[in-house]
Biopython code that builds the backbone (N, CA, C, O; Angstrom):
import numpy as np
from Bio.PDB.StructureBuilder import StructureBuilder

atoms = [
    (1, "UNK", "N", (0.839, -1.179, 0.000)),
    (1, "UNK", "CA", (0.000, 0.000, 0.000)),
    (1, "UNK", "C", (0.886, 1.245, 0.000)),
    (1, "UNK", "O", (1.523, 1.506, 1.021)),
    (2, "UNK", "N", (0.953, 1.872, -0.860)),
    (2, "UNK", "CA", (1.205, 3.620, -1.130)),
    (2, "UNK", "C", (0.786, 4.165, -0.454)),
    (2, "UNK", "O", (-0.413, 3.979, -0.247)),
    (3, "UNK", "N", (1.534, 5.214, 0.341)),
    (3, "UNK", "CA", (0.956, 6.662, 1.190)),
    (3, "UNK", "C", (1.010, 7.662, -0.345)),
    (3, "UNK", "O", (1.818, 7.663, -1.273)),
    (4, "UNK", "N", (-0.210, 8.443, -0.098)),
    (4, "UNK", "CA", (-0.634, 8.921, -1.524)),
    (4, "UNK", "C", (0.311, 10.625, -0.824)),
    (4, "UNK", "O", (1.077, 11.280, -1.532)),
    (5, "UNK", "N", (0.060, 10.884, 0.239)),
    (5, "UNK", "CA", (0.899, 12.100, 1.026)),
    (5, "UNK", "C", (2.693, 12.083, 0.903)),
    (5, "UNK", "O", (3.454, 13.005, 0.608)),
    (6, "UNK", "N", (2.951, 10.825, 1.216)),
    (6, "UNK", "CA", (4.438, 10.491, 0.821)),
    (6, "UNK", "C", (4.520, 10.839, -0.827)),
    (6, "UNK", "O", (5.348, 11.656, -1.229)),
    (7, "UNK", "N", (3.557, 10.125, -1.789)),
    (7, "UNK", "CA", (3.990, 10.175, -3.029)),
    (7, "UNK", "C", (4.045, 11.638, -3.514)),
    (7, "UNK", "O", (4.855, 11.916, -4.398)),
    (8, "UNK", "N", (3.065, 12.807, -2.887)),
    (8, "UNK", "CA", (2.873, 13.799, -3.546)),
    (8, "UNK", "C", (3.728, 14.869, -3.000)),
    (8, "UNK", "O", (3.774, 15.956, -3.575)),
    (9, "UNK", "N", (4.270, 14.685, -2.150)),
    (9, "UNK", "CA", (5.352, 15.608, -1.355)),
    (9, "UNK", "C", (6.609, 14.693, -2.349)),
    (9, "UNK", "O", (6.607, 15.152, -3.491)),
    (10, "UNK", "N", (7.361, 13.857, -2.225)),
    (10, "UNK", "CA", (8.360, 13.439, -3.437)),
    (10, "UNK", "C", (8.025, 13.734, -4.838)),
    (10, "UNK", "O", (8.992, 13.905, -5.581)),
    (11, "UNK", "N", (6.708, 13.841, -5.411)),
    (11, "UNK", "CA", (6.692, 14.956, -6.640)),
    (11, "UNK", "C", (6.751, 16.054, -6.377)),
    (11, "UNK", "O", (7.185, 16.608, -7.387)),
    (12, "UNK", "N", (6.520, 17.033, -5.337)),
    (12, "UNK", "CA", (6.672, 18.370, -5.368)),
    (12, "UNK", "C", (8.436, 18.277, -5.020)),
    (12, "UNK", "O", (9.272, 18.862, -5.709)),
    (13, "UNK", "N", (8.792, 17.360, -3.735)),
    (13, "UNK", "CA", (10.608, 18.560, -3.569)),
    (13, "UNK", "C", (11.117, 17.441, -4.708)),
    (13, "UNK", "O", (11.417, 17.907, -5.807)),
    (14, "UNK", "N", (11.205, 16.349, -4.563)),
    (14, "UNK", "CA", (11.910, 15.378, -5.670)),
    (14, "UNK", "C", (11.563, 15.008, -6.688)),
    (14, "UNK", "O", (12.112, 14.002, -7.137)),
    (15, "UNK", "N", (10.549, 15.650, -7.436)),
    (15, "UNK", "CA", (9.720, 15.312, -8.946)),
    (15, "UNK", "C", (10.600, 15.327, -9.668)),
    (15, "UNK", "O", (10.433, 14.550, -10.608)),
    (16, "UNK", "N", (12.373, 16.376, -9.705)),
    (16, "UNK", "CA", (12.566, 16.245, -11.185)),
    (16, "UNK", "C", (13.730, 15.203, -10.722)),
    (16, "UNK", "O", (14.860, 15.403, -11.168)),
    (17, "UNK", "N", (13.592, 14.515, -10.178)),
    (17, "UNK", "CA", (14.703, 13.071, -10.225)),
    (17, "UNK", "C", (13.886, 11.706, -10.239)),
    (17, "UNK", "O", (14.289, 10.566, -10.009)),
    (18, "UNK", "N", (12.733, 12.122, -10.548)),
    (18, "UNK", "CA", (11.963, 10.600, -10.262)),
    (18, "UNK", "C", (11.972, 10.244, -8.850)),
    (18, "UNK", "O", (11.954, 9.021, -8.712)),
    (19, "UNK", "N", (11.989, 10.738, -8.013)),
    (19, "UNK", "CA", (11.683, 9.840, -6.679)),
    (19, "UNK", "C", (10.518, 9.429, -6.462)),
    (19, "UNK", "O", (10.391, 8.403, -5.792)),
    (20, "UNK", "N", (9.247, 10.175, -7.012)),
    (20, "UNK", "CA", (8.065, 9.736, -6.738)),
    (20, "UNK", "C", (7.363, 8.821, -7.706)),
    (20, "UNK", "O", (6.312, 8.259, -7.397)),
    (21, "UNK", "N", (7.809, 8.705, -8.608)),
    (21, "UNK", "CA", (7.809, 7.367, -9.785)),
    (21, "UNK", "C", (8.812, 6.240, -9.058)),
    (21, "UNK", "O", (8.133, 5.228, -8.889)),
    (22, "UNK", "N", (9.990, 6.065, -8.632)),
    (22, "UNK", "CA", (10.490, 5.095, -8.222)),
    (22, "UNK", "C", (9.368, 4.427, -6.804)),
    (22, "UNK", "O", (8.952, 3.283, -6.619)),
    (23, "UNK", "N", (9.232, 5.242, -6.291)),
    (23, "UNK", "CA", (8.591, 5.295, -4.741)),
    (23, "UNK", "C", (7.207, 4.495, -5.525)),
    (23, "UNK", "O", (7.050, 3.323, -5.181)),
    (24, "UNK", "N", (6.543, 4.869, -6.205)),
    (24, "UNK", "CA", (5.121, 3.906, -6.522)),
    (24, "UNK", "C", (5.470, 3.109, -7.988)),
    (24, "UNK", "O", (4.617, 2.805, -8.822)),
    (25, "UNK", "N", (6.558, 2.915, -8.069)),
    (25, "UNK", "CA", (6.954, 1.296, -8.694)),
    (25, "UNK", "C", (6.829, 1.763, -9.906)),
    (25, "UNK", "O", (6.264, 0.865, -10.530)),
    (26, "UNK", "N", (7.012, 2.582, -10.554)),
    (26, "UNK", "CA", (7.203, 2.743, -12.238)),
    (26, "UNK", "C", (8.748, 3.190, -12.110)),
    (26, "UNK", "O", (9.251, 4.235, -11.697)),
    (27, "UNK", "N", (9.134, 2.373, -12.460)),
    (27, "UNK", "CA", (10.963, 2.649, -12.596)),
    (27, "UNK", "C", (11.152, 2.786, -13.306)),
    (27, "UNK", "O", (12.366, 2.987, -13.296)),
    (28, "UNK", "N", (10.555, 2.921, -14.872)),
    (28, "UNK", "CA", (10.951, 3.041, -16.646)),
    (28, "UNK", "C", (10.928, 4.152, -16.201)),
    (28, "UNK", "O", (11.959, 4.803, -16.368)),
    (29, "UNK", "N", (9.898, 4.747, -15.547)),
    (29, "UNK", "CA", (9.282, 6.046, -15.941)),
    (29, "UNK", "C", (10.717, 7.182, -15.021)),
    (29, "UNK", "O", (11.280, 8.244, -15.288)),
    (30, "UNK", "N", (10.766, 6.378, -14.130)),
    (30, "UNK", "CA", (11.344, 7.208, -13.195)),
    (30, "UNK", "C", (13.206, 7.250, -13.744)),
    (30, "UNK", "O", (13.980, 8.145, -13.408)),
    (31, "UNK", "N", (13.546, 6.153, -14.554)),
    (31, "UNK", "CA", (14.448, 6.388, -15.196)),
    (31, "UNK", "C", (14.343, 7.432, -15.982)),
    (31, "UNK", "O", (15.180, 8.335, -15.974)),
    (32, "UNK", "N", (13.415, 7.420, -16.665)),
    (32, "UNK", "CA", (13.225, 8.738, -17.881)),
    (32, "UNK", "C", (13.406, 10.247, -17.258)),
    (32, "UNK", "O", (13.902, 11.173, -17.900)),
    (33, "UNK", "N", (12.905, 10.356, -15.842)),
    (33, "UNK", "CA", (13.105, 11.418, -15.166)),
    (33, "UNK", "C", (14.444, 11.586, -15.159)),
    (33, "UNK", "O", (14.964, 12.601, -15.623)),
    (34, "UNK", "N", (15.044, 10.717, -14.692)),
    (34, "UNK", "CA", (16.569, 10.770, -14.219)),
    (34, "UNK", "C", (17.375, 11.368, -15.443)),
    (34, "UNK", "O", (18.096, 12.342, -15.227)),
    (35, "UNK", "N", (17.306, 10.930, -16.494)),
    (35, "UNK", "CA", (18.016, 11.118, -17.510)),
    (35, "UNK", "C", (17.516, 12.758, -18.283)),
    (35, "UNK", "O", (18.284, 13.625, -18.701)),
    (36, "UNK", "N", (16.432, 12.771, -18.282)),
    (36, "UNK", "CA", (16.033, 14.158, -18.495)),
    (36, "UNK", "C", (15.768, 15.504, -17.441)),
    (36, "UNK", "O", (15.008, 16.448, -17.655)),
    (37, "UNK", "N", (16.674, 15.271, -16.195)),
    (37, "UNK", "CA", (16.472, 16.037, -14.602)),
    (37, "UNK", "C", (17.762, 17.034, -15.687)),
    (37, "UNK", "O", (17.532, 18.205, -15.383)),
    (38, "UNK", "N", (18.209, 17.029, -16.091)),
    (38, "UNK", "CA", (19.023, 18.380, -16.642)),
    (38, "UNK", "C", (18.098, 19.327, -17.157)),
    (38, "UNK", "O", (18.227, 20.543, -17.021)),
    (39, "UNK", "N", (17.059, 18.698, -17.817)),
    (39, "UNK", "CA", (16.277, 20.249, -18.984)),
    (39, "UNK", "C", (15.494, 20.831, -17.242)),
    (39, "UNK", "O", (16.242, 21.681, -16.759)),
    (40, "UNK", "N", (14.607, 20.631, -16.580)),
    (40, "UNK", "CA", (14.357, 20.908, -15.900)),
    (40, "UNK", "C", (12.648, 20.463, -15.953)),
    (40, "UNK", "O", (11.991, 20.449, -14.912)),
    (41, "UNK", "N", (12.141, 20.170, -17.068)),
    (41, "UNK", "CA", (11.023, 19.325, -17.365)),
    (41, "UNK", "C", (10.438, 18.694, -16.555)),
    (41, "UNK", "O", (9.346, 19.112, -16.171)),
    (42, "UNK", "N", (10.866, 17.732, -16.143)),
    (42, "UNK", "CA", (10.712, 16.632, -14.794)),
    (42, "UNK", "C", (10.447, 17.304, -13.556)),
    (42, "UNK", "O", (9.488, 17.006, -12.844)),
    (43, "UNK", "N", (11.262, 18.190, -13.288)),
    (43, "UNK", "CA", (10.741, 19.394, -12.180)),
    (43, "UNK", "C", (9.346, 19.708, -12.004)),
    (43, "UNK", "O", (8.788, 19.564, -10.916)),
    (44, "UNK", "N", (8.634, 20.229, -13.270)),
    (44, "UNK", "CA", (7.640, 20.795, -13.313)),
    (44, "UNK", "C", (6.536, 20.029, -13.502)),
    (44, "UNK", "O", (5.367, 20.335, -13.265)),
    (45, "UNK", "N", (7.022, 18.889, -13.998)),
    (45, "UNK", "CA", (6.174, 17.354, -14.206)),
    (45, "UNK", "C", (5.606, 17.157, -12.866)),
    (45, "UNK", "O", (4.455, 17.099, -12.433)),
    (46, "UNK", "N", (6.925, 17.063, -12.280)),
    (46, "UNK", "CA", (6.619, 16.124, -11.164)),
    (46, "UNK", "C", (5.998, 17.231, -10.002)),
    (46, "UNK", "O", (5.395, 16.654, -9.097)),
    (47, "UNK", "N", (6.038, 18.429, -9.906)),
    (47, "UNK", "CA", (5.155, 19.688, -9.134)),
    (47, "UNK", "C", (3.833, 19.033, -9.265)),
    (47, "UNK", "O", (3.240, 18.416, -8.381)),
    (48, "UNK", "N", (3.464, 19.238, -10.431)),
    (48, "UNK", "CA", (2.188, 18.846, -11.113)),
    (48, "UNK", "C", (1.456, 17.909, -10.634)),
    (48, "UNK", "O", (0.359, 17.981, -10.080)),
    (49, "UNK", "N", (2.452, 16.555, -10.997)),
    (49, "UNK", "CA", (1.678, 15.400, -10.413)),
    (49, "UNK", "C", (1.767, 15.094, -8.725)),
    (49, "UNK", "O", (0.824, 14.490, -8.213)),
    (50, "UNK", "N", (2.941, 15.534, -7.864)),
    (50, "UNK", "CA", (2.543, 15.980, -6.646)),
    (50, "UNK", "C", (1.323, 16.190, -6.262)),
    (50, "UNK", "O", (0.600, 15.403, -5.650)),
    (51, "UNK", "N", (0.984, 17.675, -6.754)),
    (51, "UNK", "CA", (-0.120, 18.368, -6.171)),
    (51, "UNK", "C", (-1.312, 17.091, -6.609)),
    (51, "UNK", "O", (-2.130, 16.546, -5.868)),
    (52, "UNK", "N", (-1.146, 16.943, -7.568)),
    (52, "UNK", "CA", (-2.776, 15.993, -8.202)),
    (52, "UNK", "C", (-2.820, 14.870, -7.381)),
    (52, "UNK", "O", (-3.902, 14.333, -7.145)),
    (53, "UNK", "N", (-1.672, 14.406, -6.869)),
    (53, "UNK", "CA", (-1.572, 12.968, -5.895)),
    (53, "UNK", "C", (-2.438, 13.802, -4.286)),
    (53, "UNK", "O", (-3.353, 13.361, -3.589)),
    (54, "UNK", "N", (-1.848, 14.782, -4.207)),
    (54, "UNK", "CA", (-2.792, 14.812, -2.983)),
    (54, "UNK", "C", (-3.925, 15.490, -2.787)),
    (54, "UNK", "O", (-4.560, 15.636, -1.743)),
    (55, "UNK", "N", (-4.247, 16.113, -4.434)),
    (55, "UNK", "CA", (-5.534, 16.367, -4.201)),
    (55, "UNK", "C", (-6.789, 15.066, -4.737)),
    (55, "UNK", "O", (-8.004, 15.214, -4.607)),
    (56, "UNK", "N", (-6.217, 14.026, -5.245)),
    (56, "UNK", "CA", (-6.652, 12.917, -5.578)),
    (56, "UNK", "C", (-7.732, 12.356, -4.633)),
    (56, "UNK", "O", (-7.545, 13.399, -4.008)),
    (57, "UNK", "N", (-8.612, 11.762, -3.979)),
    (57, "UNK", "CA", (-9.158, 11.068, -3.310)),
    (57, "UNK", "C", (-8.293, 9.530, -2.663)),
    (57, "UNK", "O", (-7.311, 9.048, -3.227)),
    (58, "UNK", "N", (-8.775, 9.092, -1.693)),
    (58, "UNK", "CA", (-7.808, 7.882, -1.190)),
    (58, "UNK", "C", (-8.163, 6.365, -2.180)),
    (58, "UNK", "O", (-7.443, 5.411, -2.475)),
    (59, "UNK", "N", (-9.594, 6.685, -2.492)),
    (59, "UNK", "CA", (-9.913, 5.223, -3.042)),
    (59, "UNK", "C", (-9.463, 5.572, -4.778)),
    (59, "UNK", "O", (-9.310, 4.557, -5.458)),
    (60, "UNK", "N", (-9.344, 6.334, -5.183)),
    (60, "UNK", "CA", (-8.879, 6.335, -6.616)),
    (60, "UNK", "C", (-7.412, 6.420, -6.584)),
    (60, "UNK", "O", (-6.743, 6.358, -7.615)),
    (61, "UNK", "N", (-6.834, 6.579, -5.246)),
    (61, "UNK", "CA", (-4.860, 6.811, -5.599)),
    (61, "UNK", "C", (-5.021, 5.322, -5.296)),
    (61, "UNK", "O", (-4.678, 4.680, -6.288)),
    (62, "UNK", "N", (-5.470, 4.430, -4.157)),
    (62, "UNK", "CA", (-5.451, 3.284, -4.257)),
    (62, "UNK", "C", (-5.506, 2.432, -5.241)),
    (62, "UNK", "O", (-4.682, 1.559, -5.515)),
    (63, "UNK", "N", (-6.580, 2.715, -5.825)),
    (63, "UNK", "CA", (-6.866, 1.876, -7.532)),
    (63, "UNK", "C", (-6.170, 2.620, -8.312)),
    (63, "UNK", "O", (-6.687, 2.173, -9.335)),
    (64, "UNK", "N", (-5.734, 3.069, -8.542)),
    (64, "UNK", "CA", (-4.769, 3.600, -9.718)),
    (64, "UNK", "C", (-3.305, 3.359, -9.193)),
    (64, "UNK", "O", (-2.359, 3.413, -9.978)),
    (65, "UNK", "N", (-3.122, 3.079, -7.790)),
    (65, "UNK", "CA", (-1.287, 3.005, -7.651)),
    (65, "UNK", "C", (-0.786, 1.847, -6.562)),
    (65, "UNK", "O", (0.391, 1.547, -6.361)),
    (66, "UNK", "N", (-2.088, 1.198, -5.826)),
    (66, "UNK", "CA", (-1.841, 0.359, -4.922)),
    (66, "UNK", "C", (-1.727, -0.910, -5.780)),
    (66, "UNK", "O", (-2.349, -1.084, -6.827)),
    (67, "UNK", "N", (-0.825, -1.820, -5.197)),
    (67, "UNK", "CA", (-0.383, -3.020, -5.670)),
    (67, "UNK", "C", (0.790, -2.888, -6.656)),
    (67, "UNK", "O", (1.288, -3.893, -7.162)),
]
sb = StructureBuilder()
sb.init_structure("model")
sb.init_model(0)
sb.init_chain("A")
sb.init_seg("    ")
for serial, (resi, resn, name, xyz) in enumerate(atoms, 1):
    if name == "N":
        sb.init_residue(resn, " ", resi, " ")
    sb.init_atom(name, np.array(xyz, "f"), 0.0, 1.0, " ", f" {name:<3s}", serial, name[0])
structure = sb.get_structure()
């Protein structure tokens, strides 16, 4: 089980390194961060999806990221 609060605070300070893609198990994805954390892209990605992780509801971050 994912803390949906953990995931969305690691997209806001650590979004542009992938920490919050590694942290809920997409590691392609979170590689892709890694490799593109120079343009600054991933930064703003991962702000983004932060905020949406915790404004998300608990039973839809569950079904969409638990397991």
């Amino acid at each position: 089980m994912k803390n949906k609060i953990a995931a969305g605070v690691f997209g806001i300070v650590l979004g542009g390194l992938g920490v919050h893609k590694f942290y809920l198990g997409r590691i392609k994805m979170g590689v892709l961060y890694l490799l593109f954390c120079w343009t600054g892209i991933p930064s703003i990605v991962g702000i983004i999806e932060g905020v949406l992780y915790l404004t998300m509801s608990d039973p839809e971050f569950n079904e969409r990221y638990a397991g």
